[in-house]
Steps between C-alpha positions, in 0.01 A plus 500: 500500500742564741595207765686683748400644821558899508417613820472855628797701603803596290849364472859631391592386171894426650274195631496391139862281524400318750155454440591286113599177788149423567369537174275198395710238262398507095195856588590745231315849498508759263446883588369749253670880548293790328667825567467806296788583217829710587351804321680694789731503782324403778357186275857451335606404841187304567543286198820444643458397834225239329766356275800477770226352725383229232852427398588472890232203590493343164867399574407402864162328423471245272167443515458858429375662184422856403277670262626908467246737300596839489174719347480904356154539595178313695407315195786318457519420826242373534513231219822421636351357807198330303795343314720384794161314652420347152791353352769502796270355770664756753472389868579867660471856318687785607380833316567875544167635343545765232232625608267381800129516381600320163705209656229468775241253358830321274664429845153426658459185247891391537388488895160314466673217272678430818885629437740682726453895480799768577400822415793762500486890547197626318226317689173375314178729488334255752694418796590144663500290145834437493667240761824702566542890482860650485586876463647761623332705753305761292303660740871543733653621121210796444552554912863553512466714204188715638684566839825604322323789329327600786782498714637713207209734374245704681199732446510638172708263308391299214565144383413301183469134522569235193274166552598198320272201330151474633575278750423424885831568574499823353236579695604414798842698485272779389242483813816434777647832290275725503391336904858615622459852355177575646533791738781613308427810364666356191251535159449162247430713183483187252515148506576344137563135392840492338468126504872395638624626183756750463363669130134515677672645802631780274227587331310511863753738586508698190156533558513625921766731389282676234191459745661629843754833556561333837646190568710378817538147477379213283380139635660306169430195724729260275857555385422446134229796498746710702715509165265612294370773744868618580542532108158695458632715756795571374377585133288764690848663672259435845766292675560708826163519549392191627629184616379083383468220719487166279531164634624122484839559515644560114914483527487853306291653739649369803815623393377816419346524881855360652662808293295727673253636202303731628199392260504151618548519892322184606361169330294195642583141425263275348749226384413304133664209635183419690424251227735281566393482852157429350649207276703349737230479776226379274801200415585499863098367533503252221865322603452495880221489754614858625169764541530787247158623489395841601669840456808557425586869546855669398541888721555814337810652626556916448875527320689788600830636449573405819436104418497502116823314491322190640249460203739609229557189253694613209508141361131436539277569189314783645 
């Protein structure tokens, strides 16, 4: 069970340096990471972030020790966690959910034998389980979307939208999406999971192409699905008829938007490296007496052409 004292509020993980000098002399704690596996972009970077972060505080901590589980699906997952709480006697969990209502009652028993939870992005199927909550701001990602294409589109127009996992935060991107076009004019003819994937996202697309003569935009709502729906478009010869508004930032898209491609005018960030804030404050509350409980919420920003520049990495891994 845990010893230390997380109180309510939230803290900035640049605390962390500081923070080692009033560690307690001989405590060691060990933190269990369950993320899902790089099977795409978005997750390539996440993985990551998770490793740089680990690497980072392993070599500043000491008394610091890490558990990382990557998983392909819920299952996995969620013997991963059993695992960590059986045999490495984990005193804090940090865990982006493959899915939320599989990892809910997994995470539930992690948090009733008394250890540290940080839940990350995808948020469990019953809310305020988990200890600490960081993310970016889904309902302000859908938002800035759903006011872009009404600023955009009017009566008459037609949009197609591309949901990812089953998840709360899908659905909350979807709600604050479809909230800022109300009014609009502007027409939602399908909503399909392509599941953050960019071979789903194509055969979602294939599928609203063969379905709809129509199309003026597309909601690809992640950079990864934006690939596959730009290729499904393009085997179809449909290119100048609509536009795709992805998001979280992929180099090759924000290039694309910085070079002024007309199918890719805007994007809206949703950063993977939210993970190793997630890390590092969870450490932040075992090392130090520091508060890190609470929310932790990362803004959606709308890239344009205009600003691109400022969130193009080339280096970074997505």
């Amino acid at each position: 069970m845990l010893r230390r004292n997380f109180l309510k509020g939230a803290a900035l993980a640049a605390s962390l340096v500081s923070a080692g000098a009033v560690a307690a002399e001989g405590e060691s704690y060990t933190i269990g990471v369950a993320i899902p596996s790089a099977t795409h972009g978005f997750m390539g970077g996440l993985n990551y972030h998770a490793q740089a972060a680990i690497d980072r505080l392993e070599a500043t901590y000491p008394q610091l020790s890490f558990v990382l589980a990557t998983a392909g699906d819920a299952g996995k997952m969620v013997n991963d966690v059993e695992d960590m709480v059986a045999t490495r006697n984990i005193d804090a969990l940090v865990i982006l959910p493959f899915e939320s209502e599989p990892l809910t009652a997994p995470v539930q028993a992690v948090k009733d034998q008394g250890i540290w939870v940080t839940v990350v992005d995808r948020g469990l199927s019953v809310p305020g389980i988990e200890d600490l909550y960081v993310a970016g701001d889904n309902p302000g990602f859908g938002r800035a979307a759903g006011e872009y294409f009404a600023d955009k589109l009017g009566e008459g127009d037609n949009v197609v939208v591309l949901r990812g996992i089953p998840t709360t935060l899908d659905n909350e991107r979807v709600d604050a999406f479809e909230a800022a076009l109300d009014g609009s004019g502007v027409t939602i003819l399908d909503k399909q999971h392509g599941n953050w994937n960019r071979d789903d996202a194509f055969n979602v697309m294939q599928d609203y192409l063969s379905k709809y003569d129509k199309i003026d935009a597309v909601w690809a709502a992640d950079d990864d699905m934006a690939i596959g729906v730009l290729e499904a478009i393009a085997q179809a010869g449909r290119e100048k008829e609509m536009w795709v508004v992805g998001g979280a930032g992929m180099k090759e898209i924000i290039k694309r938007i910085m070079d002024g491609d007309p199918q890719l005018p805007v994007n809206v960030t949703y950063p993977p490296a939210q993970i190793a804030t997630a890390i590092e404050l969870t450490a932040l509350g075992l090392v130090s007496t520091t508060p890190v409980s609470g929310r932790f919420i990362i803004g959606s920003q709308l890239v344009t052409p205009e600003n691109a520049k400022d969130f193009y990495f080339p280096d970074s891994p997505y």
